[in-house]
C-alpha positions in Angstrom: 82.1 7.9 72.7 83.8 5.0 70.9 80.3 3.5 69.5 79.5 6.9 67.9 83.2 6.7 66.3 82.7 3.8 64.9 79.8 4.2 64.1 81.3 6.6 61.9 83.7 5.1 60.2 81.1 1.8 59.4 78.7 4.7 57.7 81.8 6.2 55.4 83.2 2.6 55.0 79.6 1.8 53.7 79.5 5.4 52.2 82.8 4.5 49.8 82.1 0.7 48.9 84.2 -1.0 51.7 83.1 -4.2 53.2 79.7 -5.7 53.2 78.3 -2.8 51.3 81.0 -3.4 48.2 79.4 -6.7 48.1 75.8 -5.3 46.9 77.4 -2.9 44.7 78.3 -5.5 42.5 75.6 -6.1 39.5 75.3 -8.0 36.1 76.9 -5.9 33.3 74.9 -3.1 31.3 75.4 -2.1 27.9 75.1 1.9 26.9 74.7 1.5 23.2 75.4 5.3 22.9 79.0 5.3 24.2 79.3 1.3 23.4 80.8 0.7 26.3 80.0 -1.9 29.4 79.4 -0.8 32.8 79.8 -3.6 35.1 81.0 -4.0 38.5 82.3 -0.3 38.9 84.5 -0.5 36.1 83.6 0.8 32.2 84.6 -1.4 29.2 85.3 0.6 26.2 84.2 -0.2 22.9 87.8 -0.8 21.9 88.0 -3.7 24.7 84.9 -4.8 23.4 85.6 -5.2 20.3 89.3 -6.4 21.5 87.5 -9.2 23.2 85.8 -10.1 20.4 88.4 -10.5 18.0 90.0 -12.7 20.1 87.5 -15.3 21.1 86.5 -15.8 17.4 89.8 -16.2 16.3 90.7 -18.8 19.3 87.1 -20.3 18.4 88.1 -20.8 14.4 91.6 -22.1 15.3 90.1 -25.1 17.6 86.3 -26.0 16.1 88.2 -27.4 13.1 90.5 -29.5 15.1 89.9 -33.5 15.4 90.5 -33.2 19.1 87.8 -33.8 22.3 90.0 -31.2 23.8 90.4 -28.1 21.5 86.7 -28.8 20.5 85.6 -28.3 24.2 87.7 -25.5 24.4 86.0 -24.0 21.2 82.9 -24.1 22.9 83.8 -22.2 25.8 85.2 -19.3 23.5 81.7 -19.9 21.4 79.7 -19.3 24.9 82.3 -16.2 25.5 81.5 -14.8 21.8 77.9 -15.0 22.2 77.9 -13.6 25.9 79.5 -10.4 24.3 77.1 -10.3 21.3 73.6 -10.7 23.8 74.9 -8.1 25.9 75.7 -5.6 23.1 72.5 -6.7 21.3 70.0 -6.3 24.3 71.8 -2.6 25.3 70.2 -0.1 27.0 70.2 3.9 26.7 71.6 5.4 29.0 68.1 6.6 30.1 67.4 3.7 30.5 65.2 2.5 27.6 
């Protein structure tokens, strides 16, 4: 009787996303360019985060590519990487039917 409990309980933990099975729920970000939103990981990224996101990391990237400092220049490049991550994603979108 107890294997056919938990049996169970594995197939709704598995059922809702709990354990092993959240693991292989978790997939590269998609773009809907209808809605302009990101679905990623279970969670949706509205247009206004997006664009949120953006703002940010360009402004952080002007403030430190100018700099005369190894440092801020690195760090410039890492919000460069982050700015063009956003824009590939947003460029390459998909409808939400899939085309």
């Amino acid at each position: 009787m107890t294997v056919g409990r938990e049996d169970l309980i594995h197939s709704l933990a598995k059922s809702m996303g709990v354990g092993e099975a959240q693991k292989s729920k978790y997939t590269s970000g998609k773009y809907n360019v209808d809605s302009g939103t990101i679905f990623t990981n279970g969670h949706v990224i509205t247009k206004v985060t997006i664009d949120q996101a953006k703002q940010y990391f360009t402004t952080q990237y002007r403030k430190l590519a100018s700099k005369d400092d190894e440092g801020a220049r690195d760090m410039a490049a890492l919000y460069e990487v982050a700015m063009e991550a956003i824009n590939m994603m947003v460029e390459s979108g998909v409808k939400p039917d899939g085309q």
